[in-house]
mmCIF file of the N, C-alpha and C atoms, coordinates in Angstrom:
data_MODEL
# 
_entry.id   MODEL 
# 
loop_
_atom_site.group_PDB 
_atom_site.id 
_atom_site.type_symbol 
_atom_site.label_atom_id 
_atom_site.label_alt_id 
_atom_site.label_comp_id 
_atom_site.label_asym_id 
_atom_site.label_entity_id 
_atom_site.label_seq_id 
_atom_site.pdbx_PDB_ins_code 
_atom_site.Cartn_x 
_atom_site.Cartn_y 
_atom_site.Cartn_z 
_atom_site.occupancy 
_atom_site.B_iso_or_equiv 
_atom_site.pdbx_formal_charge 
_atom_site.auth_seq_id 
_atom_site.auth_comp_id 
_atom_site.auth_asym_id 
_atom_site.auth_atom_id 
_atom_site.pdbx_PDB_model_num 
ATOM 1   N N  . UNK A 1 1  ? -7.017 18.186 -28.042 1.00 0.00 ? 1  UNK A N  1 
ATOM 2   C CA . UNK A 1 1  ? -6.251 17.501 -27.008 1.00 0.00 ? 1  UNK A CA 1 
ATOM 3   C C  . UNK A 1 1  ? -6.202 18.407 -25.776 1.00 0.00 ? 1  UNK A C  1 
ATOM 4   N N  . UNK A 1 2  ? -6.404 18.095 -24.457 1.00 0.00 ? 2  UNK A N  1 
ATOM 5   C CA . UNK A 1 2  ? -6.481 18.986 -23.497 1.00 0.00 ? 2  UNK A CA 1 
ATOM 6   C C  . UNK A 1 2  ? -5.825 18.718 -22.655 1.00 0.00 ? 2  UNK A C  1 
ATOM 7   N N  . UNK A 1 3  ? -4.229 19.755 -22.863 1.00 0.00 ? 3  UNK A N  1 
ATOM 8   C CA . UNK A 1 3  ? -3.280 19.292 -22.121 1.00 0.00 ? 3  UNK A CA 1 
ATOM 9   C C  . UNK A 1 3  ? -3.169 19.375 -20.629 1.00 0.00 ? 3  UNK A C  1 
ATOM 10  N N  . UNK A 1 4  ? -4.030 19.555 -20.216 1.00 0.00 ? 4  UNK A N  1 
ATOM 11  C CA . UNK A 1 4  ? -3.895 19.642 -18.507 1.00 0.00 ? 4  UNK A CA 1 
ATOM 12  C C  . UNK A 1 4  ? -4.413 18.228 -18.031 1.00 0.00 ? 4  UNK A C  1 
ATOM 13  N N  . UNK A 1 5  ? -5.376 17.761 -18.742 1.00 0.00 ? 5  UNK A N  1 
ATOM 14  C CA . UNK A 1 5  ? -5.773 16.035 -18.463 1.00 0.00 ? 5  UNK A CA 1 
ATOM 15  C C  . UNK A 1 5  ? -4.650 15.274 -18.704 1.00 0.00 ? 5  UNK A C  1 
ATOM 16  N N  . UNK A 1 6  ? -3.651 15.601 -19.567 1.00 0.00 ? 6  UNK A N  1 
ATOM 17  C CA . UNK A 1 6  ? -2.682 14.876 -19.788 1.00 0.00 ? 6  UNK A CA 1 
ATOM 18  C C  . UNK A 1 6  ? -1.510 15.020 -18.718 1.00 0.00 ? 6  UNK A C  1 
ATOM 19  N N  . UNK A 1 7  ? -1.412 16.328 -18.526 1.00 0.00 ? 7  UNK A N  1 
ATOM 20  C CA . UNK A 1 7  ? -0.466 16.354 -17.145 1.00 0.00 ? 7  UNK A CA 1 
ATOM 21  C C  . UNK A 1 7  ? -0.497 16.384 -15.710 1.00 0.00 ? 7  UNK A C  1 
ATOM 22  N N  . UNK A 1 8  ? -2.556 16.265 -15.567 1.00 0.00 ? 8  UNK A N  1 
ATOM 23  C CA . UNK A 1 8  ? -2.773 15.652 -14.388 1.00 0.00 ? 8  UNK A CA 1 
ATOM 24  C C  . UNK A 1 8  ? -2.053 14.105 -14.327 1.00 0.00 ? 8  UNK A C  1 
ATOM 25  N N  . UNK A 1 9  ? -2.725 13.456 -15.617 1.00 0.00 ? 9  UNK A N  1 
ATOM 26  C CA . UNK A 1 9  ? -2.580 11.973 -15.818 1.00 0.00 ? 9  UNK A CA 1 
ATOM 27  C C  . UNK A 1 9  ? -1.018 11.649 -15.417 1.00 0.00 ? 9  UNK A C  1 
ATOM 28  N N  . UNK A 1 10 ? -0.357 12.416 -16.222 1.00 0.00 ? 10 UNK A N  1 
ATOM 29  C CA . UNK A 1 10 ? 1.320  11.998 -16.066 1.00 0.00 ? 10 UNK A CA 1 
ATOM 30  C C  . UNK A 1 10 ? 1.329  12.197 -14.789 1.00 0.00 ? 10 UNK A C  1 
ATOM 31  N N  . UNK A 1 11 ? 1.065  13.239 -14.084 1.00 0.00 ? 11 UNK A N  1 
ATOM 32  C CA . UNK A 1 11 ? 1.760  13.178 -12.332 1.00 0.00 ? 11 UNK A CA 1 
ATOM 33  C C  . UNK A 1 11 ? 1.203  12.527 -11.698 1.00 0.00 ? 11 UNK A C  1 
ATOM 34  N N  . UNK A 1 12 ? -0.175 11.702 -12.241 1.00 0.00 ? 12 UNK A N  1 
ATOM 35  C CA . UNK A 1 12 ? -0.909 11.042 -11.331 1.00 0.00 ? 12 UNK A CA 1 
ATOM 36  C C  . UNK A 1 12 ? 0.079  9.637  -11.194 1.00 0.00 ? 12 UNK A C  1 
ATOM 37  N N  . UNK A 1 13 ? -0.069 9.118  -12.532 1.00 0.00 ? 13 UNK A N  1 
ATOM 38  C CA . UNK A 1 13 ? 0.100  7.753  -12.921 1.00 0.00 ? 13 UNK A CA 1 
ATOM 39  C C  . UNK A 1 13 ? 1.443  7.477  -12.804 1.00 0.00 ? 13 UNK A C  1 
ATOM 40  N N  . UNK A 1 14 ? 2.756  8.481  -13.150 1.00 0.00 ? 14 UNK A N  1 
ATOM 41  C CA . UNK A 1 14 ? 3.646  8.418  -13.389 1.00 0.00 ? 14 UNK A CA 1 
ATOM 42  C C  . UNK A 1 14 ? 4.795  9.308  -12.702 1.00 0.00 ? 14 UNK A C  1 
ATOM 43  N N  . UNK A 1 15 ? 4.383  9.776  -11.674 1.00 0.00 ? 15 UNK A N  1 
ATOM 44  C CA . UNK A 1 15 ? 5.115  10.375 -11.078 1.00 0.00 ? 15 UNK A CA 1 
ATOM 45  C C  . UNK A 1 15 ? 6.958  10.125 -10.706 1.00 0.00 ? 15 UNK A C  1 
ATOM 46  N N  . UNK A 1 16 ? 6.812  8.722  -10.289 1.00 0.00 ? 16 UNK A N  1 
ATOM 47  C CA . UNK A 1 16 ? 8.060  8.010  -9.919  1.00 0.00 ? 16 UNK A CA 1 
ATOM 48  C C  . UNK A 1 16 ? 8.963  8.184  -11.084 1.00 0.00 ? 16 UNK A C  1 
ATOM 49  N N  . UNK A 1 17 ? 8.427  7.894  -12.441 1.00 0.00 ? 17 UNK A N  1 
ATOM 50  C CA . UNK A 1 17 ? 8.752  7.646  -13.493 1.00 0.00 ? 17 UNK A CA 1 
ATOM 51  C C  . UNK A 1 17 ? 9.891  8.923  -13.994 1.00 0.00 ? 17 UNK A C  1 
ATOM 52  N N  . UNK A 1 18 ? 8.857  10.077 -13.813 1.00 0.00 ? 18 UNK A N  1 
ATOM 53  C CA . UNK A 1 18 ? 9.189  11.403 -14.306 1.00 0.00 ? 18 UNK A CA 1 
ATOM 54  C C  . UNK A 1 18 ? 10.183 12.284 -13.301 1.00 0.00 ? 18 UNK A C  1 
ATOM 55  N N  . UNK A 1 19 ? 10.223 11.308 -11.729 1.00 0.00 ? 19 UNK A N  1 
ATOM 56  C CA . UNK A 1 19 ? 10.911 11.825 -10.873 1.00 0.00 ? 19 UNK A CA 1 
ATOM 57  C C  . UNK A 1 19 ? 12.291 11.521 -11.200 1.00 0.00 ? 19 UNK A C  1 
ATOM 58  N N  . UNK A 1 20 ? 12.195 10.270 -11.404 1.00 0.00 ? 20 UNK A N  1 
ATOM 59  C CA . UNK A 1 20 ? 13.565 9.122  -12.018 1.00 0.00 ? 20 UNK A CA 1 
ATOM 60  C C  . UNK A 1 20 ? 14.165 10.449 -13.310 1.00 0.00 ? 20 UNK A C  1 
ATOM 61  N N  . UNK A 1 21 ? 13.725 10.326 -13.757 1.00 0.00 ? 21 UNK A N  1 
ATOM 62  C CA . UNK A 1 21 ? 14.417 11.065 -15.808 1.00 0.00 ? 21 UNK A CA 1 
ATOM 63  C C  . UNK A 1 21 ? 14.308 12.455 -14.958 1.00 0.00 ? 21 UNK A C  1 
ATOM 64  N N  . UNK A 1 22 ? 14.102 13.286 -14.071 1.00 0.00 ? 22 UNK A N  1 
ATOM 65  C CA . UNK A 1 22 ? 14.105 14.481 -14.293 1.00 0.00 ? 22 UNK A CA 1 
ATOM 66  C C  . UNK A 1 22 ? 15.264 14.314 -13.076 1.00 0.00 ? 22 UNK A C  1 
ATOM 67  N N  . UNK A 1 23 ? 15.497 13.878 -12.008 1.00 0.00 ? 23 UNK A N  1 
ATOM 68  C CA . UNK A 1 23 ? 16.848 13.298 -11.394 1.00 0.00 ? 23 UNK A CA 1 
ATOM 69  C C  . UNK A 1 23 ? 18.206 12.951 -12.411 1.00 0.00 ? 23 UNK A C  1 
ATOM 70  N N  . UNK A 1 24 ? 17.796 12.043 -13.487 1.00 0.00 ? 24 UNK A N  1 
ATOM 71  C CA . UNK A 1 24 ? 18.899 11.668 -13.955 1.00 0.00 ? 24 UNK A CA 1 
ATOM 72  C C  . UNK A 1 24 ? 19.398 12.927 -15.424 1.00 0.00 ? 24 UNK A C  1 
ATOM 73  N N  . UNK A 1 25 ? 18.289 13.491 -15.383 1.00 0.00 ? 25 UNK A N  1 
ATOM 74  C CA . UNK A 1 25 ? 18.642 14.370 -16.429 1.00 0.00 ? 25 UNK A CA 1 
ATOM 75  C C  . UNK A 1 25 ? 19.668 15.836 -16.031 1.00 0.00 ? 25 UNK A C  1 
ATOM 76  N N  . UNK A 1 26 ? 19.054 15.961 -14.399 1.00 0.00 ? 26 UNK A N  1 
ATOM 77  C CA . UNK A 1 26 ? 19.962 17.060 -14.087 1.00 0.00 ? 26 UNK A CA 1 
ATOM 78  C C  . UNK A 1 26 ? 20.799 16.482 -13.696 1.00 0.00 ? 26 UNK A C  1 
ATOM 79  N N  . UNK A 1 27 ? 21.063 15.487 -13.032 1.00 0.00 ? 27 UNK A N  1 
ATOM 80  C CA . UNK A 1 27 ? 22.789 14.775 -12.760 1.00 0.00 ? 27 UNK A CA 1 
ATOM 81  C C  . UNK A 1 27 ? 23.549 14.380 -14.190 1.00 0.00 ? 27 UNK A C  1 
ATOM 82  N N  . UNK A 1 28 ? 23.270 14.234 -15.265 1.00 0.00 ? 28 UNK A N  1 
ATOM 83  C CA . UNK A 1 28 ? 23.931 14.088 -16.466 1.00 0.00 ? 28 UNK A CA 1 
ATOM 84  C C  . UNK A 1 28 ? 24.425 15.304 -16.535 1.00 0.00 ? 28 UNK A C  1 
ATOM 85  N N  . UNK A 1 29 ? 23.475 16.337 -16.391 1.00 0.00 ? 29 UNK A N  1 
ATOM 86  C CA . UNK A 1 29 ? 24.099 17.780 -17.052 1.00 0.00 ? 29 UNK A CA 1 
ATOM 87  C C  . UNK A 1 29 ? 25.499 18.456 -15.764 1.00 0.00 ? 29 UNK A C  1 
ATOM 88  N N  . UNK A 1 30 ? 24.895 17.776 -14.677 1.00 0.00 ? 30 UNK A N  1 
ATOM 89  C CA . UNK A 1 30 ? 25.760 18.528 -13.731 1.00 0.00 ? 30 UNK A CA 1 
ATOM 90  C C  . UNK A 1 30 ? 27.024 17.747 -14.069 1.00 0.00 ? 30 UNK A C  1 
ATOM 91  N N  . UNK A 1 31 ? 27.290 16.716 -14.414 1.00 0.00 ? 31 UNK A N  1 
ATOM 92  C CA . UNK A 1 31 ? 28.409 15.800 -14.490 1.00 0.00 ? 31 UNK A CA 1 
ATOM 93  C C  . UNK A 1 31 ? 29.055 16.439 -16.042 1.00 0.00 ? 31 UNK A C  1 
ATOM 94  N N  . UNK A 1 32 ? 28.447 16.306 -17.185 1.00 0.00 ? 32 UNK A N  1 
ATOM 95  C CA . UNK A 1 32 ? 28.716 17.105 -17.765 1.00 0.00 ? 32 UNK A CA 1 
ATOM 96  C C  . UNK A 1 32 ? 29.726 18.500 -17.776 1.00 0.00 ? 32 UNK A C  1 
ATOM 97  N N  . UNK A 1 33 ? 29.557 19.213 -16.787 1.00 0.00 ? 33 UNK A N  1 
ATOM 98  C CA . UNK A 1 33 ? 29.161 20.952 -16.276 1.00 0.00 ? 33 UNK A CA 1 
ATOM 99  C C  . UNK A 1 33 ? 30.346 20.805 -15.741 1.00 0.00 ? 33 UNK A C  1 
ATOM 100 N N  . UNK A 1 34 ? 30.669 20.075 -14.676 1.00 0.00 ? 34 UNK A N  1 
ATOM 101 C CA . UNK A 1 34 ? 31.314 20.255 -13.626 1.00 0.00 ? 34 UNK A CA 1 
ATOM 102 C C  . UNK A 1 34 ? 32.177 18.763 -13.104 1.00 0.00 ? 34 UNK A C  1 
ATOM 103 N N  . UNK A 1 35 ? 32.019 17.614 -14.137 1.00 0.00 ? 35 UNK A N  1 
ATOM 104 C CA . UNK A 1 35 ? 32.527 16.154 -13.354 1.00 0.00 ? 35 UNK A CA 1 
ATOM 105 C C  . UNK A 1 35 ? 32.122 15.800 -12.349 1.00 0.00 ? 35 UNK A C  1 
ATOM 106 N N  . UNK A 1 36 ? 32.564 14.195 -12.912 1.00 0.00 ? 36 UNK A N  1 
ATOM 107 C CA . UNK A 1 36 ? 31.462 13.381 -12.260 1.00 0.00 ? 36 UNK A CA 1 
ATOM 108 C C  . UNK A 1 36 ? 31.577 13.593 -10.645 1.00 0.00 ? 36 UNK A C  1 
ATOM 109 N N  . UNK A 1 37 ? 33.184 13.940 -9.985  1.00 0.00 ? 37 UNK A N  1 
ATOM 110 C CA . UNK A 1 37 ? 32.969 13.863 -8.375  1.00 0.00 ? 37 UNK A CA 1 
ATOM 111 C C  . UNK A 1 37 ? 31.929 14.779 -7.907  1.00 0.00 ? 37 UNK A C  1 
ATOM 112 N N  . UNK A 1 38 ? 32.515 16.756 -8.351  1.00 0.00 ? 38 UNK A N  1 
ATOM 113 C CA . UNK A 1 38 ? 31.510 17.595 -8.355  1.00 0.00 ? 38 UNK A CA 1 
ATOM 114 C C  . UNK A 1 38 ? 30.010 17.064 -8.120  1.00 0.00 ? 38 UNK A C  1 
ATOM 115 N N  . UNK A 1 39 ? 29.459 16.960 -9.413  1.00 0.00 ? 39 UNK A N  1 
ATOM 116 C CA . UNK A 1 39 ? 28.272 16.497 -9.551  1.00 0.00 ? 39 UNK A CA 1 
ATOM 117 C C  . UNK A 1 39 ? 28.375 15.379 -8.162  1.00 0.00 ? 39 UNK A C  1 
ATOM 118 N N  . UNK A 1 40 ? 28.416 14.506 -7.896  1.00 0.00 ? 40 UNK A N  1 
ATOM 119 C CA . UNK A 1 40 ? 28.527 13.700 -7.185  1.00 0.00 ? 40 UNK A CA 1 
ATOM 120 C C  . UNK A 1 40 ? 28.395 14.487 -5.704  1.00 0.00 ? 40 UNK A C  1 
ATOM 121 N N  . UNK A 1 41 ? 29.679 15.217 -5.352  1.00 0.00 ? 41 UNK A N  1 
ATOM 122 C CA . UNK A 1 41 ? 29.053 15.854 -4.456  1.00 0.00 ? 41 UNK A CA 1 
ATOM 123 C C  . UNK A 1 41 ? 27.989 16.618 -4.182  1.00 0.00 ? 41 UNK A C  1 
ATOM 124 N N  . UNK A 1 42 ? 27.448 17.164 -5.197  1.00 0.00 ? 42 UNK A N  1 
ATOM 125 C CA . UNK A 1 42 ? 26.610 17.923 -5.134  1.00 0.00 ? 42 UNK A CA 1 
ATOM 126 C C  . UNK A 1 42 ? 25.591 16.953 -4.933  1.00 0.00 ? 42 UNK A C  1 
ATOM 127 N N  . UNK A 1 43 ? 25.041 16.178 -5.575  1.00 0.00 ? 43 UNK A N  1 
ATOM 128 C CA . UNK A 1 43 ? 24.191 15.587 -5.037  1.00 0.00 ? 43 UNK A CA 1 
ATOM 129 C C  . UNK A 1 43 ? 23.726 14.701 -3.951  1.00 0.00 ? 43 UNK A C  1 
ATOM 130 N N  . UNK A 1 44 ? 25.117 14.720 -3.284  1.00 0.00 ? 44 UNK A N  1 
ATOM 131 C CA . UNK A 1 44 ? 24.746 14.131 -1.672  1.00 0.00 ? 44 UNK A CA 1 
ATOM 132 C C  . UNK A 1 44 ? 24.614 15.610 -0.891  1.00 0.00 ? 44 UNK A C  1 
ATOM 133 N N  . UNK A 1 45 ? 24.986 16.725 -1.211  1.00 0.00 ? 45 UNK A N  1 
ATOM 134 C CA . UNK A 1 45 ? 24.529 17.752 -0.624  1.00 0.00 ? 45 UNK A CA 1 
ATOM 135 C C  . UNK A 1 45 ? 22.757 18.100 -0.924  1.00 0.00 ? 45 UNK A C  1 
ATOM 136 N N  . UNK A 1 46 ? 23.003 17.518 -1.874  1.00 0.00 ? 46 UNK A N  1 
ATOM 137 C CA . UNK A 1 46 ? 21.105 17.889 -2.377  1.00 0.00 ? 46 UNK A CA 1 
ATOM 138 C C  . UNK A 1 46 ? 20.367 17.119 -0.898  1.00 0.00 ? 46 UNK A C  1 
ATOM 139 N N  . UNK A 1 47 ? 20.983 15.694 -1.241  1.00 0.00 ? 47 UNK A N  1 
ATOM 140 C CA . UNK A 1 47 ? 20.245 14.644 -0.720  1.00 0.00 ? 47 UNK A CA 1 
ATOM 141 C C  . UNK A 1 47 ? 19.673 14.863 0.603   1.00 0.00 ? 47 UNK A C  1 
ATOM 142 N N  . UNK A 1 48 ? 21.079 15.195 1.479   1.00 0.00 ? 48 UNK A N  1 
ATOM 143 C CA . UNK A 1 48 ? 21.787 15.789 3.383   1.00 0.00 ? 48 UNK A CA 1 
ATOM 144 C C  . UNK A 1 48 ? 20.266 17.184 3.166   1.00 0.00 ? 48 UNK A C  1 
ATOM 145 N N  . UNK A 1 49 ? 20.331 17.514 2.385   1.00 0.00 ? 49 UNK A N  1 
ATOM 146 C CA . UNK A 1 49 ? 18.979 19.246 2.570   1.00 0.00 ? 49 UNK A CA 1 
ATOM 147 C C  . UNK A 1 49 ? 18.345 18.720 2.354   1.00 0.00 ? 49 UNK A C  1 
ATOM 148 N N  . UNK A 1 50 ? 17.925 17.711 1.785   1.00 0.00 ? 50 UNK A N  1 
ATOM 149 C CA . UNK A 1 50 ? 16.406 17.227 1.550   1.00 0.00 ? 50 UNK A CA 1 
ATOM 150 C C  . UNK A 1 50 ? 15.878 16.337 2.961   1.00 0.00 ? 50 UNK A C  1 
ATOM 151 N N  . UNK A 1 51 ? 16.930 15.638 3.363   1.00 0.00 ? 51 UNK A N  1 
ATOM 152 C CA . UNK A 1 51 ? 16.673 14.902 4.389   1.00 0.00 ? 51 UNK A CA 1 
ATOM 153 C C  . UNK A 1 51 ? 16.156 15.346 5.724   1.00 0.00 ? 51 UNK A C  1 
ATOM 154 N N  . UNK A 1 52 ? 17.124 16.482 6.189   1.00 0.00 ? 52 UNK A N  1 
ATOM 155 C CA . UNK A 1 52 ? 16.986 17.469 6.921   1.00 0.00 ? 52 UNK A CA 1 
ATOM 156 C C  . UNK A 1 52 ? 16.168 18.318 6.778   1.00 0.00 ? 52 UNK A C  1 
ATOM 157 N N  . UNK A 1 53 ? 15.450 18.895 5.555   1.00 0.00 ? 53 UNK A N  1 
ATOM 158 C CA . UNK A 1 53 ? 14.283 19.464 5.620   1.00 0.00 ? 53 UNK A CA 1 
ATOM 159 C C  . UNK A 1 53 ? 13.288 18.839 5.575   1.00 0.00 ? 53 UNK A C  1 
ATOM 160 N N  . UNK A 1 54 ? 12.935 17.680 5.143   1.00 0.00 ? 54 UNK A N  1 
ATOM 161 C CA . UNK A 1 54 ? 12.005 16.531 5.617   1.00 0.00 ? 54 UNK A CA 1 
ATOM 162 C C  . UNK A 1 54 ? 11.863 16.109 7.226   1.00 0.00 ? 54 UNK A C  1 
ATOM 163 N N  . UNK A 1 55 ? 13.158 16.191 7.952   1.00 0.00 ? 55 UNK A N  1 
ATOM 164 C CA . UNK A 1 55 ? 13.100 16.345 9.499   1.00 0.00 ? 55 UNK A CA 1 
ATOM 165 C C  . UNK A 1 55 ? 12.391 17.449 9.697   1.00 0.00 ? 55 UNK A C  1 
ATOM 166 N N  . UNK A 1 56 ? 12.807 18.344 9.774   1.00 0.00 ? 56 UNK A N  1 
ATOM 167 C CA . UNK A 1 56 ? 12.002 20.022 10.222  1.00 0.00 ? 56 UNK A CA 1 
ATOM 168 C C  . UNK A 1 56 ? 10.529 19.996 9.658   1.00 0.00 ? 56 UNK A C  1 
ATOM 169 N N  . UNK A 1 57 ? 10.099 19.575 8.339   1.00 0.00 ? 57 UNK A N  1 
ATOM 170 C CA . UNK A 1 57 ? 8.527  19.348 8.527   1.00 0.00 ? 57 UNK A CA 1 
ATOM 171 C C  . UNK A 1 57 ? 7.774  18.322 8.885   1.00 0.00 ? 57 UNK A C  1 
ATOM 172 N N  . UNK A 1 58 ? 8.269  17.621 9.861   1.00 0.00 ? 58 UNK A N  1 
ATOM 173 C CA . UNK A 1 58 ? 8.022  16.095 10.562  1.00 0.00 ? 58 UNK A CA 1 
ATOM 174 C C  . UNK A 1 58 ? 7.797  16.505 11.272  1.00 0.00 ? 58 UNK A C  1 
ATOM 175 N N  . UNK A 1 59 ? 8.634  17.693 12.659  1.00 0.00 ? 59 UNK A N  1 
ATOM 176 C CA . UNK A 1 59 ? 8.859  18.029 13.461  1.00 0.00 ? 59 UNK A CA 1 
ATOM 177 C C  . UNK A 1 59 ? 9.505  16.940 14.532  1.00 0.00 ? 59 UNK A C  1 
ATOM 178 N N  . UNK A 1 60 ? 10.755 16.614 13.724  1.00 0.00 ? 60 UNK A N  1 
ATOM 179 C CA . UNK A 1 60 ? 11.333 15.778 14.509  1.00 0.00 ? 60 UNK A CA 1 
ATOM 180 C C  . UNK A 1 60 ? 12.685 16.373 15.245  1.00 0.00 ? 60 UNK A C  1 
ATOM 181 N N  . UNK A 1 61 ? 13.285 15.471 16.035  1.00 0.00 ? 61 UNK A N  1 
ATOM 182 C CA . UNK A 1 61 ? 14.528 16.159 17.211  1.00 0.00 ? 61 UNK A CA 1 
ATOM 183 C C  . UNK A 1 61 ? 15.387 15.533 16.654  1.00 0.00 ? 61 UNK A C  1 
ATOM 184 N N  . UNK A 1 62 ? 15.966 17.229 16.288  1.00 0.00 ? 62 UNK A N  1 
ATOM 185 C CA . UNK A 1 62 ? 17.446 16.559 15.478  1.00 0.00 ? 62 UNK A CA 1 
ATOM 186 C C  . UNK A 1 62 ? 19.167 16.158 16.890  1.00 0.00 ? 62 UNK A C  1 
ATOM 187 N N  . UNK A 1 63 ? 18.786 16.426 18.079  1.00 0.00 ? 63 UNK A N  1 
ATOM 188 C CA . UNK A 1 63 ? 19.126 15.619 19.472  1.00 0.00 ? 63 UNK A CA 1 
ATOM 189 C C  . UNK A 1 63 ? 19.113 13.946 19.116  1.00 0.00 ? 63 UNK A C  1 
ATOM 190 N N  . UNK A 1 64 ? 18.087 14.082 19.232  1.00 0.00 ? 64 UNK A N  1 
ATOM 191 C CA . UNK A 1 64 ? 17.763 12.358 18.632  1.00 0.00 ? 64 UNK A CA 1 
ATOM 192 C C  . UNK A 1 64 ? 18.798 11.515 17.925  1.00 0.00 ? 64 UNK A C  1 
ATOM 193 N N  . UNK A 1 65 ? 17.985 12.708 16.334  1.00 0.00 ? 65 UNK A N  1 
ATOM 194 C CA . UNK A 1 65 ? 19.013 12.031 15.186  1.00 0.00 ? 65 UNK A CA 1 
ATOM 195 C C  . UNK A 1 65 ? 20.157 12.044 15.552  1.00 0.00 ? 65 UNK A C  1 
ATOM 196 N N  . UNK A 1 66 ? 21.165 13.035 16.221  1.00 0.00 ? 66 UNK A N  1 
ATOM 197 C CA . UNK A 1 66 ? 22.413 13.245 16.411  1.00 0.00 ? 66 UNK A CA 1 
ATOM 198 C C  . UNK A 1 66 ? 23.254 11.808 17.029  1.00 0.00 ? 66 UNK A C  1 
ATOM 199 N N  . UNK A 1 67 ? 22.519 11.779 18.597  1.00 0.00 ? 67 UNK A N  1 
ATOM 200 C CA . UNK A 1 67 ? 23.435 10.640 18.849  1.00 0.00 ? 67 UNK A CA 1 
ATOM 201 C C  . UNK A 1 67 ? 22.533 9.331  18.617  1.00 0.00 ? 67 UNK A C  1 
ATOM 202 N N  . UNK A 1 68 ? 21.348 9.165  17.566  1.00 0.00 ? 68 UNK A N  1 
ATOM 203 C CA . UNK A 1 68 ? 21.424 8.152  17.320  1.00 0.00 ? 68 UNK A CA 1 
ATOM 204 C C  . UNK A 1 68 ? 22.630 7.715  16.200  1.00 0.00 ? 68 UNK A C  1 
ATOM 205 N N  . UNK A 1 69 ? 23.055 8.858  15.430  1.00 0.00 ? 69 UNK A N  1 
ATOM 206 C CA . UNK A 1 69 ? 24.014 8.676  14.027  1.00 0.00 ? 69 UNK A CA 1 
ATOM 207 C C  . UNK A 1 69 ? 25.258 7.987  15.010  1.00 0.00 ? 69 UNK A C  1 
ATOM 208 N N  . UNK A 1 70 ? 25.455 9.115  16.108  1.00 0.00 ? 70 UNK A N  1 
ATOM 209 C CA . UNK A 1 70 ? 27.317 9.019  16.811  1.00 0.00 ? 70 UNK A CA 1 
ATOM 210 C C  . UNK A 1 70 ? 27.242 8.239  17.997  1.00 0.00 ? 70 UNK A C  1 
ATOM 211 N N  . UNK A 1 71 ? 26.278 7.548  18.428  1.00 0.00 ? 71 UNK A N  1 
ATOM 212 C CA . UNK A 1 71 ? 26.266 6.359  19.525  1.00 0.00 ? 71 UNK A CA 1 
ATOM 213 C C  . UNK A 1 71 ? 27.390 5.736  19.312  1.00 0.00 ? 71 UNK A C  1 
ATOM 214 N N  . UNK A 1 72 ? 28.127 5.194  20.313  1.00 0.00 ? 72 UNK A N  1 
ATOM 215 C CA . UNK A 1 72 ? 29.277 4.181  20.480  1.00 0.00 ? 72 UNK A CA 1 
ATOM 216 C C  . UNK A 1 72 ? 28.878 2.885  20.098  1.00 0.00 ? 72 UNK A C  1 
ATOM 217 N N  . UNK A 1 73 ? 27.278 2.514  20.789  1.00 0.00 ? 73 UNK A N  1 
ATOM 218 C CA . UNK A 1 73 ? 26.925 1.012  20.579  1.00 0.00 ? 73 UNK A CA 1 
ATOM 219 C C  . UNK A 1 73 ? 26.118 0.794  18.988  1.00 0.00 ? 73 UNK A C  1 
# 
């Protein structure tokens, strides 16, 4: 059996899949660890760094984002 064909295959085919269970597996444990708000917060803090570092390798203007979030209209 040649496990590297198999774990190309899984990240090829199944990526979403394995993204899903390896998401829900560390939010079980963090909820677990620490309760559910904790955990909870923590993972909108994950979310806010992921987002924001997805801006910075876009090379987008976080000006922009700003008052597009706090616009009046």
């Amino acid at each position: 059996m040649d496990w590297s064909k198999i774990v190309v295959d899984v990240l090829t085919f199944h990526r979403g899949k394995l993204i899903g269970a390896t998401l829900g597996l560390v939010f079980g444990l963090f909820t677990i660890l620490f309760g559910f708000w904790k955990a909870f917060f923590l993972a909108i803090c994950i979310f806010v760094g992921y987002f924001l570092g997805r801006r910075i390798d876009e090379n987008k203007d976080f000006k922009a984002l700003i008052k597009k979030i706090w616009s009046d209209s």
